[in-house]
C-alpha positions as CSV (number, residue, x, y, z in Angstrom):
1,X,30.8,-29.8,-19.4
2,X,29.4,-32.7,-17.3
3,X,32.7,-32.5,-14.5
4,X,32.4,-28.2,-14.4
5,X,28.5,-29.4,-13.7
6,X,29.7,-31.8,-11.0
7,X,31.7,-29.6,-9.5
8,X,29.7,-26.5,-9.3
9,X,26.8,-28.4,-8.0
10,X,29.5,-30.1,-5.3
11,X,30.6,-26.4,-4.8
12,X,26.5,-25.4,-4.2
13,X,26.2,-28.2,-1.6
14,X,29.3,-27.1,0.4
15,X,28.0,-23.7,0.4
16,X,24.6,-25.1,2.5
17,X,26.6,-27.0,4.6
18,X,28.8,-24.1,6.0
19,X,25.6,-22.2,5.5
20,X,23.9,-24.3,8.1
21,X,26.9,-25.1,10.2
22,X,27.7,-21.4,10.5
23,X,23.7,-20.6,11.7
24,X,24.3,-23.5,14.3
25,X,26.9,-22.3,15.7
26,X,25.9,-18.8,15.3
27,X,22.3,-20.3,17.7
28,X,24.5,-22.0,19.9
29,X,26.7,-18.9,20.7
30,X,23.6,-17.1,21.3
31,X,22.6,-19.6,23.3
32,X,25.5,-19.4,25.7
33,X,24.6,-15.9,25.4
34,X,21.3,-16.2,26.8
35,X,22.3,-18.2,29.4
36,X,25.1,-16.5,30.5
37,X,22.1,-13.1,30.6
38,X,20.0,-15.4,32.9
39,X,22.4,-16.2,35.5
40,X,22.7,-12.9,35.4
41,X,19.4,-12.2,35.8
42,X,19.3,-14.1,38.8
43,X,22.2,-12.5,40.3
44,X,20.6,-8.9,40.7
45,X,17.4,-10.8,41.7
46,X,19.5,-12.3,44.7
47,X,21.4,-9.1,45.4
48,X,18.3,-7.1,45.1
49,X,16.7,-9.4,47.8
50,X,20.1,-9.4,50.3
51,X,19.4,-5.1,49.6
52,X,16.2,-5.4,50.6
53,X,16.8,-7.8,53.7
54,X,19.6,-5.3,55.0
55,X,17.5,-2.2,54.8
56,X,14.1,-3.5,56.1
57,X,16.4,-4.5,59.0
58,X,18.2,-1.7,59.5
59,X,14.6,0.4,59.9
60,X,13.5,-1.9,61.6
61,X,16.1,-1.8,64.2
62,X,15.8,1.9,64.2
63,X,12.5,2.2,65.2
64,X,12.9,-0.6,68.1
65,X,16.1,1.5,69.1
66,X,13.6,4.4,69.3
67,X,11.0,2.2,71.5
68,X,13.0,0.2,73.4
69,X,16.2,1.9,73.6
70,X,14.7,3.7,76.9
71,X,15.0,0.4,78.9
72,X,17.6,-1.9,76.7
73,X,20.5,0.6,76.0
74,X,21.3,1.3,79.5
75,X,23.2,-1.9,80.9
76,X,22.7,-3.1,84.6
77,X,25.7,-2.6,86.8
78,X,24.8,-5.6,89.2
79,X,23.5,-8.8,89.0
80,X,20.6,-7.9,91.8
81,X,19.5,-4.6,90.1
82,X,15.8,-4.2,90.1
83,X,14.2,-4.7,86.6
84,X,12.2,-2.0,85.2
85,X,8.4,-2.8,84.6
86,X,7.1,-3.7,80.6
87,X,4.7,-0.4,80.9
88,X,8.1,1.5,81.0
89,X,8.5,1.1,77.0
90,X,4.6,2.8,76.8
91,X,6.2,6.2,76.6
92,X,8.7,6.0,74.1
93,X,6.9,2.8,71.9
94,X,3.5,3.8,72.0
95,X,3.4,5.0,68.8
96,X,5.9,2.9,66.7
97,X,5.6,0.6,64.5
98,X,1.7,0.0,65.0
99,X,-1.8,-1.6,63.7
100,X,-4.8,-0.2,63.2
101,X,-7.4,-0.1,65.8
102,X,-9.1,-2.8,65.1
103,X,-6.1,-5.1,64.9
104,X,-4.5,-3.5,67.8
105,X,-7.0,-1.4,70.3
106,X,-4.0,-1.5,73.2
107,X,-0.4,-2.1,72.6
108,X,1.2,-4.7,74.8
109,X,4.5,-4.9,76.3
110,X,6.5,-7.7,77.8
111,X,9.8,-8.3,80.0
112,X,11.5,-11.2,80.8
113,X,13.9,-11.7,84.0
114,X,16.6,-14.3,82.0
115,X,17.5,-14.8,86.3
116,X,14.5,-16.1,87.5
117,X,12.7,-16.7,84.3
118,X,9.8,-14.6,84.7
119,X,7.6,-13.1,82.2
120,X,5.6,-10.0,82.9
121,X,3.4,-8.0,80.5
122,X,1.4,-5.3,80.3
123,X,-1.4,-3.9,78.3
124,X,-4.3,-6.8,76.5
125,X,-3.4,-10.2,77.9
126,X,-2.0,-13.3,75.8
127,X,-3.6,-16.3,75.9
128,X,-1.6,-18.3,79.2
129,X,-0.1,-21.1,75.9
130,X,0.8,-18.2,74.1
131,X,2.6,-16.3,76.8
132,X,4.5,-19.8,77.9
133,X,5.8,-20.2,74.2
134,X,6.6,-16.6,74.1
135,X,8.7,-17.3,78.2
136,X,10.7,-20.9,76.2
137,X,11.8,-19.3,73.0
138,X,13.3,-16.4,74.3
139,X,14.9,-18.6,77.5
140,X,16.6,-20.2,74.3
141,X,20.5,-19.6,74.5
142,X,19.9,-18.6,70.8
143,X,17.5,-15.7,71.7
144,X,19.3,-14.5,74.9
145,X,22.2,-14.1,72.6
146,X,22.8,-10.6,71.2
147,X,20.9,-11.3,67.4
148,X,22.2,-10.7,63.6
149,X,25.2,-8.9,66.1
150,X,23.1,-6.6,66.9
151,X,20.6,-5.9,69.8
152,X,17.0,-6.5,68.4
153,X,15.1,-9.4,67.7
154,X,12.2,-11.1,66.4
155,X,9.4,-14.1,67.1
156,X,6.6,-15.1,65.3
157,X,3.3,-16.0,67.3
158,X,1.0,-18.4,66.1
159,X,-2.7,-18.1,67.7
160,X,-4.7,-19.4,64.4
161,X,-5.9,-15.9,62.4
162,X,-4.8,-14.0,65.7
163,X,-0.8,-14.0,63.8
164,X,1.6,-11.8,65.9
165,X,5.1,-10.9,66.3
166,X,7.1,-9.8,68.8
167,X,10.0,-7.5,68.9
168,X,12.4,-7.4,71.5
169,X,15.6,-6.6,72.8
170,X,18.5,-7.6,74.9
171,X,19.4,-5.6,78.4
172,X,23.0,-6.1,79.4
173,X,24.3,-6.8,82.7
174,X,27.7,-5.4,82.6
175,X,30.4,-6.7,85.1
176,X,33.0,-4.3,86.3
177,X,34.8,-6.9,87.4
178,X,37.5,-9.1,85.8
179,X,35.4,-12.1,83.7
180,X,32.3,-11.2,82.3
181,X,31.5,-8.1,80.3
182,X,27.5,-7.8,78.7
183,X,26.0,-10.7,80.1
184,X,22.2,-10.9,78.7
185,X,20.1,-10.1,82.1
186,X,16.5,-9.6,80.2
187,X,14.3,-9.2,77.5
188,X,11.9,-6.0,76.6
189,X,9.8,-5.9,73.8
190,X,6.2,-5.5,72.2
191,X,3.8,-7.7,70.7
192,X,2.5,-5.8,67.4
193,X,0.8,-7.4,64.1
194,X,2.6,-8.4,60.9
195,X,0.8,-5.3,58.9
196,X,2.9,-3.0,61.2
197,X,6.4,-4.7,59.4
198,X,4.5,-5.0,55.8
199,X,4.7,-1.0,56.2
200,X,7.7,-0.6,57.3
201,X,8.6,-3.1,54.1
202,X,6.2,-1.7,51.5
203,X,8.2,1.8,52.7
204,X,11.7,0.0,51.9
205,X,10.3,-0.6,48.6
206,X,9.3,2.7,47.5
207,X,12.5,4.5,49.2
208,X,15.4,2.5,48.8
209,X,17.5,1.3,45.6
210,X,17.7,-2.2,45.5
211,X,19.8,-2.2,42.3
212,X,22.7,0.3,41.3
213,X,21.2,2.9,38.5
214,X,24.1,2.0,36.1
215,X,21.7,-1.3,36.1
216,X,18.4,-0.7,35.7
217,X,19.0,2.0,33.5
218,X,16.4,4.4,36.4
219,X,13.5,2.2,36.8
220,X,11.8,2.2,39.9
221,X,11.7,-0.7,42.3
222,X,7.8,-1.0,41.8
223,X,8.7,-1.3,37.9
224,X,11.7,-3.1,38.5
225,X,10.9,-6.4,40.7
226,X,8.6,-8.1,42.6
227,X,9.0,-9.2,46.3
228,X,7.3,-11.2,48.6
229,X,8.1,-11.7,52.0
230,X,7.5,-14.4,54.2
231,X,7.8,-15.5,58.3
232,X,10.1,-18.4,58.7
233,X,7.1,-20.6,58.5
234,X,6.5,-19.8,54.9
235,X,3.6,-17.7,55.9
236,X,3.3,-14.4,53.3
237,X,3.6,-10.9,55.2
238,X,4.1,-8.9,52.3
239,X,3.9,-8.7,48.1
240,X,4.3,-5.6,46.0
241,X,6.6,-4.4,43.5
242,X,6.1,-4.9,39.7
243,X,3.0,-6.9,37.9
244,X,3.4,-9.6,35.5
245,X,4.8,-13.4,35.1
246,X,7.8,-14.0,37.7
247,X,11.3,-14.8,35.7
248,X,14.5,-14.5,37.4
249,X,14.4,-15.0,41.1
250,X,16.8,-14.5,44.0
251,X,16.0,-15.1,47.8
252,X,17.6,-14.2,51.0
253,X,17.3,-14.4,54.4
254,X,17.4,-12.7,58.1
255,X,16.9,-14.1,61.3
256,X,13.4,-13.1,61.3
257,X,11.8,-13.2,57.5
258,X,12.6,-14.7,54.3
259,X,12.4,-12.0,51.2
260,X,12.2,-13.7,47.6
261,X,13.2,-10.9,44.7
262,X,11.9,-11.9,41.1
263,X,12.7,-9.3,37.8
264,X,9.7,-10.0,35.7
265,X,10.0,-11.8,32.0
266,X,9.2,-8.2,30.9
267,X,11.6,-5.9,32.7
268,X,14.2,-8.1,32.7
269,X,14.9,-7.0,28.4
270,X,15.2,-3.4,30.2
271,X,18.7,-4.2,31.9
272,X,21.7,-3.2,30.7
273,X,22.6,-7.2,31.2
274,X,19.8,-9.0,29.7
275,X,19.1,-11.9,27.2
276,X,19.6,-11.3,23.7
277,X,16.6,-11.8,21.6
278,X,16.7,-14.9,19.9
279,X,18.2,-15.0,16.7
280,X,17.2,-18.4,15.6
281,X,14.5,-16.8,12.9
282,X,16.6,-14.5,11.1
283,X,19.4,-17.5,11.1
284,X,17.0,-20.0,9.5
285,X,15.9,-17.2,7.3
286,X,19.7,-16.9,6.0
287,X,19.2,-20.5,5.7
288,X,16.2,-20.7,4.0
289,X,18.0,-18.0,1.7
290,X,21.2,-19.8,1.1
291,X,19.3,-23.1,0.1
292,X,16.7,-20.8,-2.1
293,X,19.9,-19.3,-3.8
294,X,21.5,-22.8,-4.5
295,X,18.2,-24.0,-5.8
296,X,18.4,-21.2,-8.2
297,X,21.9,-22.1,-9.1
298,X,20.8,-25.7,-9.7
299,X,18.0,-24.7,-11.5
300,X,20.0,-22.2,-13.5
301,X,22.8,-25.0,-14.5
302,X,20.1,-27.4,-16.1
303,X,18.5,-24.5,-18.2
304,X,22.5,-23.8,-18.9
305,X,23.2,-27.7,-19.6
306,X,19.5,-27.4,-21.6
307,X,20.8,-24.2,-23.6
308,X,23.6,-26.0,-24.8
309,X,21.6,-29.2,-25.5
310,X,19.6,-26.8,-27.5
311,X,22.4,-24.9,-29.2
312,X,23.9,-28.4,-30.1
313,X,20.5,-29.3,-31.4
314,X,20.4,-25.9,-33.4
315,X,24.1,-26.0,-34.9
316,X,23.3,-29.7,-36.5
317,X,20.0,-28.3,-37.7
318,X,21.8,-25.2,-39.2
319,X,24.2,-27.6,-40.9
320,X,21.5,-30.1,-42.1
321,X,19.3,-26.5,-43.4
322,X,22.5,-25.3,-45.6
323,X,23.8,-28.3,-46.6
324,X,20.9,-29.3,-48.3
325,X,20.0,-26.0,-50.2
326,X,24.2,-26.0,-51.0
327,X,24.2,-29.5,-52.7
328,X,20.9,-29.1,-54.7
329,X,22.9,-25.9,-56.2
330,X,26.0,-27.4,-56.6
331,X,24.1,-30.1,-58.1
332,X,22.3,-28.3,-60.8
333,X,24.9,-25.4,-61.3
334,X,27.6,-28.5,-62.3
335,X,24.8,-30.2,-64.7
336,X,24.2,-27.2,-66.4
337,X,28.5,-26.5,-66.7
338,X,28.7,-29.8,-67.5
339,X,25.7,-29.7,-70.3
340,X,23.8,-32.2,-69.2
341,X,20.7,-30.4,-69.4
342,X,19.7,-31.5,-72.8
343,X,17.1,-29.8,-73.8
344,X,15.6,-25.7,-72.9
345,X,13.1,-27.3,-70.5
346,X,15.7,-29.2,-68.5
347,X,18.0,-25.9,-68.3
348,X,15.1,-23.7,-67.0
349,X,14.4,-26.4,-64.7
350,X,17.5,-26.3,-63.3
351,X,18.0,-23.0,-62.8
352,X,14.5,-22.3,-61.3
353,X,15.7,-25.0,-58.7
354,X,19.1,-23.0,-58.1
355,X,16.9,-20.1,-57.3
356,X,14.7,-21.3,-54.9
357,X,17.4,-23.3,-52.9
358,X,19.4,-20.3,-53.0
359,X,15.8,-18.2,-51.7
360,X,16.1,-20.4,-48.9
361,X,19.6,-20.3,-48.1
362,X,18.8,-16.6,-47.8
363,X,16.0,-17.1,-45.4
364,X,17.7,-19.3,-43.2
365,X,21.3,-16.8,-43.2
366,X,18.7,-13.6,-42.7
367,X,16.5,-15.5,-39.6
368,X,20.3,-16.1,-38.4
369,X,21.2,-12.6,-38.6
370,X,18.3,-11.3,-37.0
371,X,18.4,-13.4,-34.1
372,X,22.2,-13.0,-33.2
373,X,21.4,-9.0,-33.7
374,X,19.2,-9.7,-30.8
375,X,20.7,-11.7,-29.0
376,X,23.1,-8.7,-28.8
377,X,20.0,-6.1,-28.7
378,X,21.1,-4.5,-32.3
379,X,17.8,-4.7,-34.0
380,X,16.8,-1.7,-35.4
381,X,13.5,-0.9,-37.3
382,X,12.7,2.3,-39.8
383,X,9.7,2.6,-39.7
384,X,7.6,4.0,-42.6
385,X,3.3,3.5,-42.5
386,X,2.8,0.6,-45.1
387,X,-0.3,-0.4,-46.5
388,X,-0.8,-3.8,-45.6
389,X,-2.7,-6.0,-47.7
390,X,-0.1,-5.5,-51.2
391,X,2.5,-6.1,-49.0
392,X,1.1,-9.2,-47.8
393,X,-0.1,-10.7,-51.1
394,X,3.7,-9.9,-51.9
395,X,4.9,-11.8,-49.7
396,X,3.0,-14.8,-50.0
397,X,3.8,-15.1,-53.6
398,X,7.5,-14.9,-52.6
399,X,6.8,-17.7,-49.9
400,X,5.9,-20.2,-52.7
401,X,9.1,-21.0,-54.2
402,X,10.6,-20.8,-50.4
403,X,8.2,-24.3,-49.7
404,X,10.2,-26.9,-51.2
405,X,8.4,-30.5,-51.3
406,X,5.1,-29.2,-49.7
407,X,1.2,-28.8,-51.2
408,X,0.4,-25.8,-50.0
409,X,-2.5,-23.5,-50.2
410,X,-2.8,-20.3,-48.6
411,X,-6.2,-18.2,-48.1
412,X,-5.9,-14.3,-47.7
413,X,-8.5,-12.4,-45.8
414,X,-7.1,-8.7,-46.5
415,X,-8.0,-5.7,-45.0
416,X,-7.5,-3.4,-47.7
417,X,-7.7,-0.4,-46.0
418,X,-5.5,-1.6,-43.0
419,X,-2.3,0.2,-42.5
420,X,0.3,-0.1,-40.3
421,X,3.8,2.0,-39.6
422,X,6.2,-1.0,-39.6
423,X,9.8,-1.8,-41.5
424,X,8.6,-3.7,-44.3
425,X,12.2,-5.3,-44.7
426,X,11.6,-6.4,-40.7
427,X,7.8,-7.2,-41.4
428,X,9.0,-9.4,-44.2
429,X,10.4,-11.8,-41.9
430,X,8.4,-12.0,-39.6
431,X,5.4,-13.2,-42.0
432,X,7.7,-15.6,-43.7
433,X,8.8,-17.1,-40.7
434,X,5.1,-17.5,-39.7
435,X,3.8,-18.9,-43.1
436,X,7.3,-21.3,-42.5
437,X,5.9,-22.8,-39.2
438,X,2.7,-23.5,-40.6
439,X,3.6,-25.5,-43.8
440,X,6.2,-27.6,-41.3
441,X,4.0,-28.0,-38.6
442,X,0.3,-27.6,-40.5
443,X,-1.4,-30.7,-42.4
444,X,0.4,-32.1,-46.0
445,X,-2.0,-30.0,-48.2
446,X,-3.7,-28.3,-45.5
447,X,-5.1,-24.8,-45.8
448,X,-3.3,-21.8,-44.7
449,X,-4.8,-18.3,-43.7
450,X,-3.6,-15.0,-43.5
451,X,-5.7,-12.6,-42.3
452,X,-5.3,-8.8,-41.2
453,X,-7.6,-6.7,-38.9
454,X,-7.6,-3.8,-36.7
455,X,-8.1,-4.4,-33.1
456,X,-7.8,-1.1,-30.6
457,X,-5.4,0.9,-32.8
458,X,-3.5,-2.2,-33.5
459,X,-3.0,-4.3,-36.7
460,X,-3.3,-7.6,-36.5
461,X,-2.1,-10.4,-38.7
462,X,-3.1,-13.9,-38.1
463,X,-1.6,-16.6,-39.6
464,X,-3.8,-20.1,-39.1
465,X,-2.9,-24.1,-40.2
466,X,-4.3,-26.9,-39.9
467,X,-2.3,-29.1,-38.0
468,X,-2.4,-30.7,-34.3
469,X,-2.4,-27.4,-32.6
470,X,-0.3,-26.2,-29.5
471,X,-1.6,-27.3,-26.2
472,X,-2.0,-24.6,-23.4
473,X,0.8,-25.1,-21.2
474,X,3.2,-24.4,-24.5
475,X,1.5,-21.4,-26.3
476,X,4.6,-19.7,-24.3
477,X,7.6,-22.0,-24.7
478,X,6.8,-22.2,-28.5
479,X,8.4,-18.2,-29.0
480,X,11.5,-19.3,-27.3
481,X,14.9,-19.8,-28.9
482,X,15.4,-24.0,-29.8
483,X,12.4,-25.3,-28.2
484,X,10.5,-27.8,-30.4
485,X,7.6,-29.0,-29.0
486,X,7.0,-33.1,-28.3
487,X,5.9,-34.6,-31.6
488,X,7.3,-32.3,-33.8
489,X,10.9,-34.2,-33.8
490,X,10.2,-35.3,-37.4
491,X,9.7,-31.2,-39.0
492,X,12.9,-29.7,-40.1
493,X,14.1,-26.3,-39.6
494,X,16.6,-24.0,-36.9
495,X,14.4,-23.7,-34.0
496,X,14.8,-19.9,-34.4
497,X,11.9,-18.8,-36.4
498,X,9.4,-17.9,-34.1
499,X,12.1,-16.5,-31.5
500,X,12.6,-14.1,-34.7
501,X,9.0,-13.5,-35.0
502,X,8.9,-12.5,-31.2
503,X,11.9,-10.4,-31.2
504,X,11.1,-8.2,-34.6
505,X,8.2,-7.5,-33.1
506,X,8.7,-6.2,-29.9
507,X,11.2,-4.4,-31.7
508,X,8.0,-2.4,-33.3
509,X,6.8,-2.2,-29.8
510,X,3.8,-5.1,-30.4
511,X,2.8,-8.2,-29.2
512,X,2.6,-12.0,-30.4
513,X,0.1,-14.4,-29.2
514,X,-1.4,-18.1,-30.3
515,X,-4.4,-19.9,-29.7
516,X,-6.9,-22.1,-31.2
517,X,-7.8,-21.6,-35.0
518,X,-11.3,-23.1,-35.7
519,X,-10.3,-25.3,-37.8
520,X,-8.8,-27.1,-35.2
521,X,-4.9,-26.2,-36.3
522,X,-2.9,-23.5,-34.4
523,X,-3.5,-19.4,-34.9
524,X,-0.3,-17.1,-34.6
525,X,-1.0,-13.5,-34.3
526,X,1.0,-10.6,-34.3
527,X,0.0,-6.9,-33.5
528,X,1.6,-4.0,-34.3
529,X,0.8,-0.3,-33.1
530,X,-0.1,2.7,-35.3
531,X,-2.8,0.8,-36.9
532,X,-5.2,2.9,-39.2
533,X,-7.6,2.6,-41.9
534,X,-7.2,4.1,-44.4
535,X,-9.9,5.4,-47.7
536,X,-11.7,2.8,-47.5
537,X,-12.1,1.8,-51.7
538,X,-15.3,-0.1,-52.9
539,X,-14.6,-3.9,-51.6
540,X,-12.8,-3.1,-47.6
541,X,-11.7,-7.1,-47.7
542,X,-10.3,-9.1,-50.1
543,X,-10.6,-13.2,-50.6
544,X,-7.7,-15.0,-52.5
545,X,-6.7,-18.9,-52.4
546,X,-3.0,-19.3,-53.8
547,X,-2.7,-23.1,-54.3
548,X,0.6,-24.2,-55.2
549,X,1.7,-28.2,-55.4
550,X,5.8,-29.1,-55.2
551,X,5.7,-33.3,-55.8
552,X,8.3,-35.4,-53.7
553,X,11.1,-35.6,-55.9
């Protein structure tokens, strides 16, 4: 017994060690999961931004085609062509990619002669630092290149909260000679405020699809991210798009802004590629499960080691209970074969001990019987209503001989009216086995009561002693199979008797209970339903004191 114990509670440890390895490695794979998900996260966030960069552009450089495609699209055809003037864009630019009035009362145009480097305007005048700054950065060789391979440009004007930007283009000078072909010759463009591009981006935003639908599963860009947009300084030009804390960000860039692309915390669960919710709670709840589980098992092999403590405990009381009736008998039954009862007296006297040890062999096989029939749920009761107080004084005069070495005296406080519908054969045995536990457990010569009642259409019998009592935290334990309570290791008997009691009688539907007698012993009570009372005949209760004395032989 003690290696299967070993080994099934080595078999219950391994099982919470692959328990807990298996939800580790279960939260690390969703780990790599989630990470995997945020990278990418951040991958549509970066190709949503690149989207966004190419389209602004692309309207962008549609409308300065528009405005200053008059001028810039038409190349010169000699190096000494006349230039035409900055108010030459007025007609076609005018109204493009404007302020409001009160950022921008007159629009203003420039041109810049990349041969002699000079820098006419037209419209409100620049500040003469402004205009200088505005003459060096676009005499850059970077600037008088063709930009992003196209033919429009931008440049970002600093005039403290005066911010502008100008948009220009590139006019060609186009050799028909052998060498050169599309030689810059000049610059054209306007000077406009950065609320003209934040339209032109909030417009990109509402319009275009940043993300395929297959993705975002038809969420609109103002659901779907948030953008800002910045000047190369870092200073912001636009925000819109979706509310909430930034996650997964992406940022790209043009020659003229910087866009940064976030999918908030909240959309970003939306995608069809997103992070898996974390299934670290319901793991550690598997966990917590498995460990509960083995805890049970554990728990359940020391009641099973206890049960069979107990059983052991009950087989070598069993064998102690028959032996001793089964010598006395074979003790007296070979003194009277043998005739060594020598006078009438002795012979009587031997044969009233043969009958009570063979009474209480029968009690202790019957109390047997009835607990293995219920162990295998075969008790059956016939009922029949029985008037309780003769069958009671019946029984206790039947108990007497079952006492063996014991003073006893027992009190009956009959209810003589009380009747019950109950198996008498059943009923039997379970007062027996109650007026058993109080002579073993009750004082040497104590008193013991019986008494019967009727308590909300049941009938009660109470069975009181006088000895220690049961404490609280037992009054439960005592009705179970083999328990015997701390200090009672010196009483004799199975350890069945009141597992009997409890069994019969919820057999007959009732209920058993014990408490605190006022005499300071221990009260069992059993109730039964179907009480009734019955005629009631001139004296309802009756008082009787059976006193009955066996010496220690």
């Amino acid at each position: 017994m003690r290696s299967t114990s070993r080994y099934l509670i080595l078999l219950l440890a391994l099982t919470l060690a692959l328990s807990g390895l298996l939800a580790y490695e279960a939260q690390r794979a969703t780990r790599s999961h989630q990470v995997t998900a945020e990278r990418a996260l951040k991958d549509y966030a970066t190709v949503a931004a690149w989207e966004f960069v190419s389209a602004s552009e692309e309207k962008i450089d549609r409308a300065l085609a528009t405005a200053l495609g008059p001028v810039t699209s038409t190349p010169a055809v000699s190096p000494y062509d006349s230039l035409p003037p900055p108010s030459a864009l007025a007609p076609a630019a005018d109204s493009i990619l404007r302020c409001d009035a009160s950022q921008d009362p007159a629009r203003r145009y420039f041109a810049l002669d990349f041969r002699t480097g000079t820098l006419v305007t037209s419209g409100q005048s620049r500040s003469p630092r402004s205009l200088a700054w505005l003459r060096d950065s676009l005499l850059e060789p970077a600037r008088r290149a063709l930009p992003r391979g196209g033919q429009y440009g931008a440049l970002w004007m600093r005039e403290g909260p005066a911010d502008a930007v100008a948009l220009y283009g590139i006019k060609s000078l186009r050799y028909s000679g052998y060498a050169v072909h599309d030689a810059p010759v000049a610059a054209y463009g306007l000077i406009t405020c950065p609320a003209a591009l934040a339209t032109v981006f909030g417009d990109v935003l509402a319009r275009h699809a940043l993300l395929p639908r297959s993705v975002t599963g038809g969420l609109a860009n103002r659901d779907l991210v948030t953008i800002e947009v910045t000047d190369p300084a870092g200073a912001i030009i636009y925000r819109g798009g979706a509310s909430g804390p930034a996650g997964f960000g992406g940022q790209a860039e043009s020659g003229s802004f910087v866009v940064r692309v976030w999918l908030p915390t909240a959309v970003a669960g939306r995608l069809v590629v997103a992070r898996p919710a974390s299934r670290l709670p319901v793991l550690l709840g598997l966990l917590a499960l498995t460990a509960g589980l083995a805890a049970v098992g554990v728990r359940q092999l020391r009641r099973e080691q206890e049960l069979t403590r107990l059983r052991a405990d009950f087989t070598s009381s069993v064998s102690h209970e028959l032996r001793t009736p089964l010598t006395q008998i074979l003790l007296f039954a070979e003194t009277l074969e043998l005739g060594r009862a020598g006078s009438e007296d002795g012979r009587r006297e031997a044969v009233d001990i043969i009958v009570q040890e063979a009474r209480r062999l029968a009690h202790l096989v019957e109390n047997v019987l009835h607990f293995s029939r219920a162990e295998r749920q075969m008790v059956r009761v016939k009922k029949e209503m029985v008037a309780l107080a003769p069958l009671l004084r019946e029984i206790t005069e039947r108990f007497a001989p079952l006492a063996g070495h014991a003073a006893l005296r027992i009190r009956t406080e009959l209810d003589e009216r009380l009747a019950a519908s109950v198996d008498p054969e059943c009923f039997h045995q379970v007062v027996i086995n109650l007026l058993d536990n109080a002579v073993k457990h009750g004082a040497r010569g104590g008193l013991v009561t019986v008494r019967t009642s009727l308590r909300e259409g049941y009938a009660r019998v109470e069975v009181e002693d006088a000895g220690p009592g049961i404490p609280p935290a037992d009054r439960q334990r005592v009705w179970e199979p083999f328990v015997r309570l701390r200090g009672s290791d010196g009483a004799t008997g199975s350890g069945i008797g009141l597992a009997v009691v409890r069994q019969l009688v919820a057999a007959h539907g009732g209920r058993t209970g014990v408490d605190d007698a006022p005499s300071g012993g221990a009260r069992f009570m059993v109730e039964v339903p179907g009480g009734v009372l019955l005629d009631s005949p001139a004296a309802p209760v009756s008082h009787r004191i059976t006193e009955a004395t066996w010496p220690e032989s």
